[in-house]
Each structure stands twice: as structure tokens, then as C-alpha cells.
mmCIF file of the protein (N, C-alpha, C, O) and its ligand, coordinates in Angstrom:
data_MODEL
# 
_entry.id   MODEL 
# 
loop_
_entity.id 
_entity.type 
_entity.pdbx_number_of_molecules 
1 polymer     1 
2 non-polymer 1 
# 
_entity_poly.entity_id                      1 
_entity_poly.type                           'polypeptide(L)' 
_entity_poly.nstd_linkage                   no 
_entity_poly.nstd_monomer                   no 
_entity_poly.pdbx_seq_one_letter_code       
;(UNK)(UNK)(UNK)(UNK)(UNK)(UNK)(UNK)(UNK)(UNK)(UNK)(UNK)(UNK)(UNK)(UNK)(UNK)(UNK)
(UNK)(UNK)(UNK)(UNK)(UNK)(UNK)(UNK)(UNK)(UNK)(UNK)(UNK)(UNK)(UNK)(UNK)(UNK)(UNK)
(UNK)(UNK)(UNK)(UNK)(UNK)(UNK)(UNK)(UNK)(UNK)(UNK)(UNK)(UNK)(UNK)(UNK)(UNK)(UNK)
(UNK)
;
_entity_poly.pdbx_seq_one_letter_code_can   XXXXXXXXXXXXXXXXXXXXXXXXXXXXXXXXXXXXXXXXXXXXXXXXX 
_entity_poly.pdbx_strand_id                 A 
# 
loop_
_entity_poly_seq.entity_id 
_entity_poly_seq.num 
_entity_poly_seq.mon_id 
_entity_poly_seq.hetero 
1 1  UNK n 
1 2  UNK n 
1 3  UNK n 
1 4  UNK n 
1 5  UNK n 
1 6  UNK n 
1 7  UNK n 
1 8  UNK n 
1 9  UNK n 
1 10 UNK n 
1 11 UNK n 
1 12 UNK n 
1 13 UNK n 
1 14 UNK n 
1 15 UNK n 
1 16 UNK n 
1 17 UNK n 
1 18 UNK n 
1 19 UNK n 
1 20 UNK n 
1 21 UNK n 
1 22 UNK n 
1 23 UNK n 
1 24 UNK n 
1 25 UNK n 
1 26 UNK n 
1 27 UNK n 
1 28 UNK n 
1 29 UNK n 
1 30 UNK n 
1 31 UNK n 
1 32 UNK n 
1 33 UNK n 
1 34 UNK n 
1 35 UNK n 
1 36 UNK n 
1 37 UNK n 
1 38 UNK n 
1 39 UNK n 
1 40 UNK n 
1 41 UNK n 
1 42 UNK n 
1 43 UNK n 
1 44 UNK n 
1 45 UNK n 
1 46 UNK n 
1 47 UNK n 
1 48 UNK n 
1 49 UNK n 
# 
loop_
_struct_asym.id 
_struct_asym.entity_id 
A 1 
B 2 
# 
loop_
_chem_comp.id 
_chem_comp.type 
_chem_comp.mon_nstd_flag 
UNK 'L-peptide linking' . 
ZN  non-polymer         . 
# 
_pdbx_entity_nonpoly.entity_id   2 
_pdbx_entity_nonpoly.name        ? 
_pdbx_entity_nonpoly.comp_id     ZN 
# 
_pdbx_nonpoly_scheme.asym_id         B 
_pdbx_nonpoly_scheme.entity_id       2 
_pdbx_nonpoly_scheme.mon_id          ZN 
_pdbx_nonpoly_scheme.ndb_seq_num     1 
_pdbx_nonpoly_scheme.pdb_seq_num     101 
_pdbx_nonpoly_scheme.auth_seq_num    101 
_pdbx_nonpoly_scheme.pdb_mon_id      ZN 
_pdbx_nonpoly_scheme.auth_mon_id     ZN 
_pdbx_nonpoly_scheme.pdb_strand_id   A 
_pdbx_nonpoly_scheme.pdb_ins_code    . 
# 
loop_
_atom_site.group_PDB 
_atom_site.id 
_atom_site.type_symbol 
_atom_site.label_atom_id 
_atom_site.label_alt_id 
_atom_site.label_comp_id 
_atom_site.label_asym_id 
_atom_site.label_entity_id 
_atom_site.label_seq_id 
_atom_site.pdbx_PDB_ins_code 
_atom_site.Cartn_x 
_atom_site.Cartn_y 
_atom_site.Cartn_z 
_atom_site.occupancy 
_atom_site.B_iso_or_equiv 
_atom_site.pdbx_formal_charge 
_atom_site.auth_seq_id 
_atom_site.auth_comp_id 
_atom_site.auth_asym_id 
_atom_site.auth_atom_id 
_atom_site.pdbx_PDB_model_num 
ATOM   1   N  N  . UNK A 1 1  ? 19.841  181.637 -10.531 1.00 0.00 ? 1   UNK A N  1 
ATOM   2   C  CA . UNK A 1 1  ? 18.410  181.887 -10.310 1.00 0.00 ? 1   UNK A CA 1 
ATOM   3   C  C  . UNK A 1 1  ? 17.584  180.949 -11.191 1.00 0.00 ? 1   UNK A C  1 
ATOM   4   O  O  . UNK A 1 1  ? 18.075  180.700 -12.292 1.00 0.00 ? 1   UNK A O  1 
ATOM   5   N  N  . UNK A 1 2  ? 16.311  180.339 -10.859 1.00 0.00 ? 2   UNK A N  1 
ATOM   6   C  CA . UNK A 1 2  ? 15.558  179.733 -11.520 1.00 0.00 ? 2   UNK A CA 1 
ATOM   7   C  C  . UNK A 1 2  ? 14.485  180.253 -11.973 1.00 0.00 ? 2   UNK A C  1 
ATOM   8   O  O  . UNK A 1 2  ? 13.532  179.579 -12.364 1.00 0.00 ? 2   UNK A O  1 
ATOM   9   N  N  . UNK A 1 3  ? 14.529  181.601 -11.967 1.00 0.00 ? 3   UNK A N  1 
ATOM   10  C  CA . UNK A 1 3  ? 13.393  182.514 -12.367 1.00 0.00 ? 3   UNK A CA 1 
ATOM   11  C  C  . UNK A 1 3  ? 13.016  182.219 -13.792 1.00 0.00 ? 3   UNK A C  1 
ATOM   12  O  O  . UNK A 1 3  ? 13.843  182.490 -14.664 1.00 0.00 ? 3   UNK A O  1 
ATOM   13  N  N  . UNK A 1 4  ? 11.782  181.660 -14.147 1.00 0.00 ? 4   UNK A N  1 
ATOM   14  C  CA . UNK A 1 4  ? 11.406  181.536 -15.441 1.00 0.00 ? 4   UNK A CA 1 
ATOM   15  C  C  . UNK A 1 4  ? 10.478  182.980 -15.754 1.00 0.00 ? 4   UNK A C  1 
ATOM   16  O  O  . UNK A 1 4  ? 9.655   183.712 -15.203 1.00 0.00 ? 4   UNK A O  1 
ATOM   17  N  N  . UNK A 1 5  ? 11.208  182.831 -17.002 1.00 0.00 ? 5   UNK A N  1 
ATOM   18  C  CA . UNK A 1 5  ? 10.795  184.285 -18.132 1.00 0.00 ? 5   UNK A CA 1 
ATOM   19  C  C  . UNK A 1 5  ? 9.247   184.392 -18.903 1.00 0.00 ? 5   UNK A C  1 
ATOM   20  O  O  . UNK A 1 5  ? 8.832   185.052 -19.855 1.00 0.00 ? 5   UNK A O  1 
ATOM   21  N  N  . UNK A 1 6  ? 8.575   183.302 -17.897 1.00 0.00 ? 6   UNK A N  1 
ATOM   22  C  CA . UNK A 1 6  ? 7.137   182.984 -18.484 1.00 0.00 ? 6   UNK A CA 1 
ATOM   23  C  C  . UNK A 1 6  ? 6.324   184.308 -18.590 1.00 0.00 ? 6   UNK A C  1 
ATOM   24  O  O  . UNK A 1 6  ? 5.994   185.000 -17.626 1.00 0.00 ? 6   UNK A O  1 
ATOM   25  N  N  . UNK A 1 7  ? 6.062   184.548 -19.828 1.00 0.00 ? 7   UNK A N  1 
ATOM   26  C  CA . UNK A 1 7  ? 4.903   185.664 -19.686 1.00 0.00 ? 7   UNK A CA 1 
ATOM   27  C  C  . UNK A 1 7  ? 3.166   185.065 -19.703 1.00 0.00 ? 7   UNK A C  1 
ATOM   28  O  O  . UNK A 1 7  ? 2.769   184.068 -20.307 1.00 0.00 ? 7   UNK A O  1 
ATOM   29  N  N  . UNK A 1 8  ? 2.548   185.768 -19.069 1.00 0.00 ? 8   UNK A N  1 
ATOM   30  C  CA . UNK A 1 8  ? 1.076   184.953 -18.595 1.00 0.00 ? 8   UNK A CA 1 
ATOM   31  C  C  . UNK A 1 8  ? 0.473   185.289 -20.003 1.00 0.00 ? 8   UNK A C  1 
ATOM   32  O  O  . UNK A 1 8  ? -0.276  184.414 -20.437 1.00 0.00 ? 8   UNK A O  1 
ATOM   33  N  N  . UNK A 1 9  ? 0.692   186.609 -20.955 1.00 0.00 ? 9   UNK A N  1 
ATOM   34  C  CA . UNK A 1 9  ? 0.488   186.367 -22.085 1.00 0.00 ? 9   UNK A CA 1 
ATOM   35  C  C  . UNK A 1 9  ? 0.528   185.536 -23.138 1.00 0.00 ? 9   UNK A C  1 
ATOM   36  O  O  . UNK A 1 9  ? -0.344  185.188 -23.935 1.00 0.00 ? 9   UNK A O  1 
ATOM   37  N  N  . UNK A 1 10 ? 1.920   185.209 -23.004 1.00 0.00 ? 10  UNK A N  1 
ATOM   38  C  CA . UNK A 1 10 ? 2.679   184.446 -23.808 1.00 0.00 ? 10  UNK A CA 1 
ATOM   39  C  C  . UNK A 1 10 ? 1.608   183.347 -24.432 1.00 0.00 ? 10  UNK A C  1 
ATOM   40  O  O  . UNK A 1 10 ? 1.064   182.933 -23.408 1.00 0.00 ? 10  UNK A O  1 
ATOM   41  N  N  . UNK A 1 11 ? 1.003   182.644 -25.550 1.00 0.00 ? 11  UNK A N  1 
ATOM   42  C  CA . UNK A 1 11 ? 0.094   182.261 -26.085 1.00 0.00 ? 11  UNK A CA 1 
ATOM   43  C  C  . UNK A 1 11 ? 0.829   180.716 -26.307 1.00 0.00 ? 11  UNK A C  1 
ATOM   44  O  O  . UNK A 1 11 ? 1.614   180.984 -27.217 1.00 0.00 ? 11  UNK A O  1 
ATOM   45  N  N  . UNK A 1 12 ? 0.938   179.913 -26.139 1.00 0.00 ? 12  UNK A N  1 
ATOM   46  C  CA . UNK A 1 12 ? 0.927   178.288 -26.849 1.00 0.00 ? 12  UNK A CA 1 
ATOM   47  C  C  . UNK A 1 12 ? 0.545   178.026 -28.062 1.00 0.00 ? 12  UNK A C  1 
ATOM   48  O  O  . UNK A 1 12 ? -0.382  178.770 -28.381 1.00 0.00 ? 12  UNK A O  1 
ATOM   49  N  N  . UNK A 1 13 ? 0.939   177.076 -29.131 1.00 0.00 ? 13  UNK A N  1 
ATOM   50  C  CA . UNK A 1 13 ? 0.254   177.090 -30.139 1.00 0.00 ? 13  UNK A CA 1 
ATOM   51  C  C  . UNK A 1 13 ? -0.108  175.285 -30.204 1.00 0.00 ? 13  UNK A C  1 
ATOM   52  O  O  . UNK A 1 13 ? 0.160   174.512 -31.123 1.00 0.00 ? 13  UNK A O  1 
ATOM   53  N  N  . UNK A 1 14 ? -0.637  175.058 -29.196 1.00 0.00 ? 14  UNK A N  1 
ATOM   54  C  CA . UNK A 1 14 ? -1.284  173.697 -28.925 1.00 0.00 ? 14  UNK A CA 1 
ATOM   55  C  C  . UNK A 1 14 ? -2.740  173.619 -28.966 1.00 0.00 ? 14  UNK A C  1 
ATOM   56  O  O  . UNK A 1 14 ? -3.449  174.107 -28.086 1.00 0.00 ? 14  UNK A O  1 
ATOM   57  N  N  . UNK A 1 15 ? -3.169  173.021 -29.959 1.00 0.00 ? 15  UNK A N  1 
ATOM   58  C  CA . UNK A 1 15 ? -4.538  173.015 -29.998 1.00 0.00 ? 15  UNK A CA 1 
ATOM   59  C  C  . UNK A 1 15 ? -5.541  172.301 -28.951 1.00 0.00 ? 15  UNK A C  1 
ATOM   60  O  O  . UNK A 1 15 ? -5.055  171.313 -28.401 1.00 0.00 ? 15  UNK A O  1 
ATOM   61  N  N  . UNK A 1 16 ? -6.205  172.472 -28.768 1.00 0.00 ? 16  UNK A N  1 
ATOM   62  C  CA . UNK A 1 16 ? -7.020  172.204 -27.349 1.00 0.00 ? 16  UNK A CA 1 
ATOM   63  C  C  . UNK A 1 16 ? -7.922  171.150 -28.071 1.00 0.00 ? 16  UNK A C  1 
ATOM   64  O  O  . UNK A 1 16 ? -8.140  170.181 -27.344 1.00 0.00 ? 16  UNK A O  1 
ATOM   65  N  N  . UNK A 1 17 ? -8.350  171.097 -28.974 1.00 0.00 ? 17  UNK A N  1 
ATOM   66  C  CA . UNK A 1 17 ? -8.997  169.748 -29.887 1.00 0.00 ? 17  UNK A CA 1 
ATOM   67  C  C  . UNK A 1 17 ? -7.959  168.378 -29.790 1.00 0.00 ? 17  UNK A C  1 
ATOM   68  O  O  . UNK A 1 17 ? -8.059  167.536 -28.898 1.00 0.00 ? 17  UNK A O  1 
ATOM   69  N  N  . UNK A 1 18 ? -7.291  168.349 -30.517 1.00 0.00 ? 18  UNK A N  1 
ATOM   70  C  CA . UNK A 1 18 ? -6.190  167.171 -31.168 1.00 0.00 ? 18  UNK A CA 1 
ATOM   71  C  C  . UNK A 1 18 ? -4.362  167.381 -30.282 1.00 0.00 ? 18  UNK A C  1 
ATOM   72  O  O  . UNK A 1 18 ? -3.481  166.522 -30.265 1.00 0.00 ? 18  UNK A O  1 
ATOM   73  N  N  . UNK A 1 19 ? -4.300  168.820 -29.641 1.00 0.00 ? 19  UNK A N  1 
ATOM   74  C  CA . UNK A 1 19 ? -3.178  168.780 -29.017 1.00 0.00 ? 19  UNK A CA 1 
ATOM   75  C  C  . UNK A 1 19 ? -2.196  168.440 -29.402 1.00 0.00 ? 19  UNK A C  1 
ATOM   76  O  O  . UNK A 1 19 ? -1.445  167.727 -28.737 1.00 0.00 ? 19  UNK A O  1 
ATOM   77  N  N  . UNK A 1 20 ? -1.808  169.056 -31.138 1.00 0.00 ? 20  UNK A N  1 
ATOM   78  C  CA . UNK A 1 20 ? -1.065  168.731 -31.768 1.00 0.00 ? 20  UNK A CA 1 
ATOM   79  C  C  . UNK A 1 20 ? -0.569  170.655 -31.688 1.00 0.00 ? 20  UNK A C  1 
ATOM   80  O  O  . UNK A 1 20 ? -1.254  171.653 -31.460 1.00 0.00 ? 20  UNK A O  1 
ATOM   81  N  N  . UNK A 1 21 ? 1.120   170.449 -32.042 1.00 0.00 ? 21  UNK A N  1 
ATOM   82  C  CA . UNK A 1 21 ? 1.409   172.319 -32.163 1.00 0.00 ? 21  UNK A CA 1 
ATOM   83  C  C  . UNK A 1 21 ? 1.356   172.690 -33.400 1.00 0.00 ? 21  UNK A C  1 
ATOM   84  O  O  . UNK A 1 21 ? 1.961   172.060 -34.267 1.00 0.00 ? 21  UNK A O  1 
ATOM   85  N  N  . UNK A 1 22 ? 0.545   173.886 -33.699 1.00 0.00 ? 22  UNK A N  1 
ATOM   86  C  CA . UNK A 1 22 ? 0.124   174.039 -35.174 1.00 0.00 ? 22  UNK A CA 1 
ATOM   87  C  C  . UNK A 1 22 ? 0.416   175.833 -34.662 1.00 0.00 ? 22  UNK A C  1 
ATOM   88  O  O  . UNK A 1 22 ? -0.040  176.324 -33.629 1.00 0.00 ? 22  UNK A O  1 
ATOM   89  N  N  . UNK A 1 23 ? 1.191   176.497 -35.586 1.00 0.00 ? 23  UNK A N  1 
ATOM   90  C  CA . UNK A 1 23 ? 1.622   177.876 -35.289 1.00 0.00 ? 23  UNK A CA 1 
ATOM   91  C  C  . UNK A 1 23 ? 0.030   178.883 -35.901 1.00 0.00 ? 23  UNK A C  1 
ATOM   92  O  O  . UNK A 1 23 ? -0.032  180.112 -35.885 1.00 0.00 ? 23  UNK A O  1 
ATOM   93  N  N  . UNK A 1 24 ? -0.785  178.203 -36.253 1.00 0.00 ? 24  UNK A N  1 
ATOM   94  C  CA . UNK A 1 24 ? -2.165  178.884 -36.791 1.00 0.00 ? 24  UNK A CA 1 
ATOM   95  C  C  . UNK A 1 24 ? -3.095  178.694 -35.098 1.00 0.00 ? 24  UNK A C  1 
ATOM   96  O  O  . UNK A 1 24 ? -4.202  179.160 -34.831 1.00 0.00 ? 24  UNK A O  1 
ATOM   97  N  N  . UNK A 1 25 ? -2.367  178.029 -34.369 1.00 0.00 ? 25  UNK A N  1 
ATOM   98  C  CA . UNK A 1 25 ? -3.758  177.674 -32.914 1.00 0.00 ? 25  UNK A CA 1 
ATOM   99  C  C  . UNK A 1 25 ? -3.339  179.090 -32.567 1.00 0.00 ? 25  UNK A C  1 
ATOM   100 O  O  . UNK A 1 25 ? -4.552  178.988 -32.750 1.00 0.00 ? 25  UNK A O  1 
ATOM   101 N  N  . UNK A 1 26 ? -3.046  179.904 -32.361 1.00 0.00 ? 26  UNK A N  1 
ATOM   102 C  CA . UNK A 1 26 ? -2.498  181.155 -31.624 1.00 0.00 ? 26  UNK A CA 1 
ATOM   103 C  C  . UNK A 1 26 ? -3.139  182.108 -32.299 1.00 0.00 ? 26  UNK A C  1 
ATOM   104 O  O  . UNK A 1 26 ? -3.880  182.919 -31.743 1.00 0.00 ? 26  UNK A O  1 
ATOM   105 N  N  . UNK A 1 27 ? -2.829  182.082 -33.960 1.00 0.00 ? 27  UNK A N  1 
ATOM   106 C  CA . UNK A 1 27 ? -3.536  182.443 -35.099 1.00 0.00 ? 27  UNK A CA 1 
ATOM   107 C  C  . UNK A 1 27 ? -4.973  182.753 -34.581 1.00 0.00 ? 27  UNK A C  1 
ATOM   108 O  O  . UNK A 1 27 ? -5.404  183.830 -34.171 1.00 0.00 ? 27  UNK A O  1 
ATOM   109 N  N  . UNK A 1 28 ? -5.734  181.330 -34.716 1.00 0.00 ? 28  UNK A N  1 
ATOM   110 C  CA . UNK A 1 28 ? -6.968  181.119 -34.382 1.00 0.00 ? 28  UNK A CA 1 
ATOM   111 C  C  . UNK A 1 28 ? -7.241  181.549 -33.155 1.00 0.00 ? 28  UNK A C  1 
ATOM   112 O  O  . UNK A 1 28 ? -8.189  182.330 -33.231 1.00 0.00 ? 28  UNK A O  1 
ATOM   113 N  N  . UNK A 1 29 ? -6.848  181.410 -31.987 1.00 0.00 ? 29  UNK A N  1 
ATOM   114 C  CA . UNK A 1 29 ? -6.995  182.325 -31.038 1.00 0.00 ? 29  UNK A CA 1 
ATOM   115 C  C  . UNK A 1 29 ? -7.505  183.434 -30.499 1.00 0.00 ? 29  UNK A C  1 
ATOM   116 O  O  . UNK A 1 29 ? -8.297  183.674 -29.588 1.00 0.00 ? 29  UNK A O  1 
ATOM   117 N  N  . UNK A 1 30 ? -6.481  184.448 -31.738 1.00 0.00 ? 30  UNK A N  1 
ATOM   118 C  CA . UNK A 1 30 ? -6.924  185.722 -31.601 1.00 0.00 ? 30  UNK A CA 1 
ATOM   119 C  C  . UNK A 1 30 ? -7.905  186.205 -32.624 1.00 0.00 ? 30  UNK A C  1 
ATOM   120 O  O  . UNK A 1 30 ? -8.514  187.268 -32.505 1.00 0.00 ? 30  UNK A O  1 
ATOM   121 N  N  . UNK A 1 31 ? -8.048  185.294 -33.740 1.00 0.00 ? 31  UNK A N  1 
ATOM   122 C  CA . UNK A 1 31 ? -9.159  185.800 -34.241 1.00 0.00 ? 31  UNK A CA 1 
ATOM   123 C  C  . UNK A 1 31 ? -10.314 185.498 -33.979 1.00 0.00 ? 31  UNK A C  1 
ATOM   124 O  O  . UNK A 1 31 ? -11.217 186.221 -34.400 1.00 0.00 ? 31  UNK A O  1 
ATOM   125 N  N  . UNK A 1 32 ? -10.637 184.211 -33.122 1.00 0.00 ? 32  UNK A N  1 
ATOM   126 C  CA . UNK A 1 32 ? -11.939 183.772 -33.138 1.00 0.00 ? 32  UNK A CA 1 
ATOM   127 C  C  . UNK A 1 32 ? -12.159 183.051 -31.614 1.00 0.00 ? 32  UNK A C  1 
ATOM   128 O  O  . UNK A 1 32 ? -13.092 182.301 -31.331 1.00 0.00 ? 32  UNK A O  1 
ATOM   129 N  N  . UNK A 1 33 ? -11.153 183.436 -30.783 1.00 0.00 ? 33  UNK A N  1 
ATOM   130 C  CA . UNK A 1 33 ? -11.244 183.026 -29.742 1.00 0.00 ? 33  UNK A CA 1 
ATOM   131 C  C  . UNK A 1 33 ? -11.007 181.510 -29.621 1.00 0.00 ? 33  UNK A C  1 
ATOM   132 O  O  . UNK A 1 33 ? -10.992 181.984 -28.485 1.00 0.00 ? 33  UNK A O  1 
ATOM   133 N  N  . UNK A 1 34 ? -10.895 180.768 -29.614 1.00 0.00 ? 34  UNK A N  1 
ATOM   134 C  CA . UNK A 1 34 ? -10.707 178.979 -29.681 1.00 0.00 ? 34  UNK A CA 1 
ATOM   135 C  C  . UNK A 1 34 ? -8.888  178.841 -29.973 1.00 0.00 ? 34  UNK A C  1 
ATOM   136 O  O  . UNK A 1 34 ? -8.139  179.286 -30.843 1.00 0.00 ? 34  UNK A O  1 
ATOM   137 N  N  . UNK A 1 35 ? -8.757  178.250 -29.127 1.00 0.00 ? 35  UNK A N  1 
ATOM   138 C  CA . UNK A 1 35 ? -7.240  177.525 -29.470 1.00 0.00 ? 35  UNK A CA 1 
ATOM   139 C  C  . UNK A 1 35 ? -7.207  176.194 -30.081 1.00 0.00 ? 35  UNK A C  1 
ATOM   140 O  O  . UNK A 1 35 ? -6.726  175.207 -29.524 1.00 0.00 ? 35  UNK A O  1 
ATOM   141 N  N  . UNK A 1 36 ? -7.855  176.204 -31.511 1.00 0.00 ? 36  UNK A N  1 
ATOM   142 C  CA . UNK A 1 36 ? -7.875  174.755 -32.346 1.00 0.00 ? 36  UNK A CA 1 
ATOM   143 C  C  . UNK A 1 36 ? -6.936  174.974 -33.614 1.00 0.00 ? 36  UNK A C  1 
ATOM   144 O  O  . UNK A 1 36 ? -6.927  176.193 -33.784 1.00 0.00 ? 36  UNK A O  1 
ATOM   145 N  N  . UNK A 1 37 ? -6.205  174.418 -34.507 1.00 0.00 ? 37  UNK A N  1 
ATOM   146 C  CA . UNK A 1 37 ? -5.705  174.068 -35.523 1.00 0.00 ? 37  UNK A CA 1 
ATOM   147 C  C  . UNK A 1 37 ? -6.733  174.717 -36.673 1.00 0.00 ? 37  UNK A C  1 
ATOM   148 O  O  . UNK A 1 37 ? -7.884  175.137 -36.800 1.00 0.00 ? 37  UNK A O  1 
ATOM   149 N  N  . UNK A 1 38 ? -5.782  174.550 -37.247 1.00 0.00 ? 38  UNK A N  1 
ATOM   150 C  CA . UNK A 1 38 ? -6.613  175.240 -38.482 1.00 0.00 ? 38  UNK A CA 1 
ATOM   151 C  C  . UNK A 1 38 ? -7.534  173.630 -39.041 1.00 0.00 ? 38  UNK A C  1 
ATOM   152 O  O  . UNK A 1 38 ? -8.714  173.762 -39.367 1.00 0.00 ? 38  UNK A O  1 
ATOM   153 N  N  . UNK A 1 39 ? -7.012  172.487 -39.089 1.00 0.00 ? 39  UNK A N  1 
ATOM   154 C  CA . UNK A 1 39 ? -7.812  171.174 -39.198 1.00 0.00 ? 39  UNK A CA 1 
ATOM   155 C  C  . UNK A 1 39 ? -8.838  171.306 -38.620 1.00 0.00 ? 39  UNK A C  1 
ATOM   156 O  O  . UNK A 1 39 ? -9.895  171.252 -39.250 1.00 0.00 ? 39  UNK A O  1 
ATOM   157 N  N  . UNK A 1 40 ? -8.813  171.538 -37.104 1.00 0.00 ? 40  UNK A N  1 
ATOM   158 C  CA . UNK A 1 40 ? -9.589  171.419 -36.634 1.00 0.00 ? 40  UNK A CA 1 
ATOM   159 C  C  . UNK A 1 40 ? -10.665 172.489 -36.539 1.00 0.00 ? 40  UNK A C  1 
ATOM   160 O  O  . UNK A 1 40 ? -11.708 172.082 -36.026 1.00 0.00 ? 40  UNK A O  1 
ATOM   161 N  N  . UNK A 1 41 ? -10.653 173.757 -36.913 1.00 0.00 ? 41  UNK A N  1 
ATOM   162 C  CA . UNK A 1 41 ? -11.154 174.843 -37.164 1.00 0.00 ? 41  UNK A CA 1 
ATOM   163 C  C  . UNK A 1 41 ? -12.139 174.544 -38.630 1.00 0.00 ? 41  UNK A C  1 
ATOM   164 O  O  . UNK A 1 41 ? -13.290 174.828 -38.964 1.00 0.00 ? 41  UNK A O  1 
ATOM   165 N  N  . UNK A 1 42 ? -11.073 173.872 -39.210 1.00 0.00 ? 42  UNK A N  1 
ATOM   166 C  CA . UNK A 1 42 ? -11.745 173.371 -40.547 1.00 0.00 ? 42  UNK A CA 1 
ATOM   167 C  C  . UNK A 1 42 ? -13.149 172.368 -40.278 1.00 0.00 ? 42  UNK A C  1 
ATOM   168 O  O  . UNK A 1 42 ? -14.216 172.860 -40.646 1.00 0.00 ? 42  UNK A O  1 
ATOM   169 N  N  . UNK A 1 43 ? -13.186 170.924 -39.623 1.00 0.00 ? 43  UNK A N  1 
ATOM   170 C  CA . UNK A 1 43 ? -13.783 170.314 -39.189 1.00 0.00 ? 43  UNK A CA 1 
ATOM   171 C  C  . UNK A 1 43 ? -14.976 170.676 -38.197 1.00 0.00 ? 43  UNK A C  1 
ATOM   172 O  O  . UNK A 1 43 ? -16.025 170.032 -38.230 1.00 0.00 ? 43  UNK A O  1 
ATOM   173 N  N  . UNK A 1 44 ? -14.778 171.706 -37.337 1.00 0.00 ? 44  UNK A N  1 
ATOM   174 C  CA . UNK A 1 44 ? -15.469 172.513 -36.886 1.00 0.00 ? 44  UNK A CA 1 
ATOM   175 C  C  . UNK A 1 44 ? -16.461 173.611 -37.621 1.00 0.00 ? 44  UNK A C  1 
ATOM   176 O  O  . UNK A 1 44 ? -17.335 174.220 -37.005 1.00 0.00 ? 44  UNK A O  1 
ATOM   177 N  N  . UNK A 1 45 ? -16.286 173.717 -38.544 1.00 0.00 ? 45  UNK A N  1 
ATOM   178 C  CA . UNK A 1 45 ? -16.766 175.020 -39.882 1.00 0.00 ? 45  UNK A CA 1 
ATOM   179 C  C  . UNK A 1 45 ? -17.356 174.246 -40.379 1.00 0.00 ? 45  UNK A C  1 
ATOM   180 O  O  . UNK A 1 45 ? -18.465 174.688 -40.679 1.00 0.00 ? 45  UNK A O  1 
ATOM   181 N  N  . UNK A 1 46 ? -17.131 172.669 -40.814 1.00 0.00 ? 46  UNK A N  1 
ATOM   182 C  CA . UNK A 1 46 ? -17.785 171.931 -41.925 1.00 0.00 ? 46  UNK A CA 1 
ATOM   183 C  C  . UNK A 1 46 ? -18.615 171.053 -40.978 1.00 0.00 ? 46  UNK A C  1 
ATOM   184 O  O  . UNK A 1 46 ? -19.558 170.645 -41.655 1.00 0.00 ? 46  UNK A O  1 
ATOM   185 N  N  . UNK A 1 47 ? -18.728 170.466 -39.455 1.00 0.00 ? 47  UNK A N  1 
ATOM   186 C  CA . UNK A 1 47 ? -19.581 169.890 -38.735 1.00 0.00 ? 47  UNK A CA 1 
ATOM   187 C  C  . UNK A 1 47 ? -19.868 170.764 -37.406 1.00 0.00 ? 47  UNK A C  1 
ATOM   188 O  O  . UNK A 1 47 ? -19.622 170.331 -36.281 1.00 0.00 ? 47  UNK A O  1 
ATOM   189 N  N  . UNK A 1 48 ? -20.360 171.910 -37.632 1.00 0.00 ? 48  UNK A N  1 
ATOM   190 C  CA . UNK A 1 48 ? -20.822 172.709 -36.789 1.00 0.00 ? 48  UNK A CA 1 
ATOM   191 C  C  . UNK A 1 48 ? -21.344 172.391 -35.605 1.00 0.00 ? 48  UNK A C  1 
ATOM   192 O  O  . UNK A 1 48 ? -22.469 172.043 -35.962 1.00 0.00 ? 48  UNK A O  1 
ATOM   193 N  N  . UNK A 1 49 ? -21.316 172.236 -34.191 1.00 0.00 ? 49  UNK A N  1 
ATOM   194 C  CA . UNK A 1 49 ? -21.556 171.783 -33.187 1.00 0.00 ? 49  UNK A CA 1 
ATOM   195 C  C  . UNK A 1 49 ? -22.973 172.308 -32.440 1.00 0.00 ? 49  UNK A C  1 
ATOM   196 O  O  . UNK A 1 49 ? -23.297 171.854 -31.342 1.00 0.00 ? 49  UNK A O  1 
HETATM 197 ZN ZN . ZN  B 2 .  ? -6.361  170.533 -33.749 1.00 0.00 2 101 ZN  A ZN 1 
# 
């Protein structure tokens, strides 16, 4: 069978900024909604958009 075990939950930890895998993008995720790196979370906090 080729049935993949994908859950639609299942979270990535690829940041949507830089698209680098950082185990804090998942982190960040659930706390603040955004799938960015903690770098980039950082950079984001210090040049506010
Ligand atoms: Zn990033």
C-alpha cells in the first residue's frame, strides 16, 4: 500500500520567511500564529512591519 500516514495536523517546522527548518517555527506557530524562525521572529520584533 502507498497510503501515506500524513496527518493534516501534523505541523512542519519550515519557516515561511527564510525556509530554513528551525524546530521553534512550529513553536512559533502555536504561540503567535506565524510559521517564522525564531531569527526571523526576532527580526520581525526588532523591524516591525
Ligand atoms: Zn526564518
Amino acid at each position: 500500500m502507498t497510503e501515506t500516514k500524513k496527518n493534516k495536523d501534523d505541523l512542519d517546522n519550515f519557516c515561511e520567511e527564510c525556509n530554513s527548518e528551525d524546530p521553534s517555527v512550529s513553536q512559533n506557530f502555536i504561540m503567535y500564529g506565524y510559521k517564522i524562525c525564531v531569527s526571523c521572529k526576532v527580526s520581525k520584533t526588532i523591524f516591525p512591519v
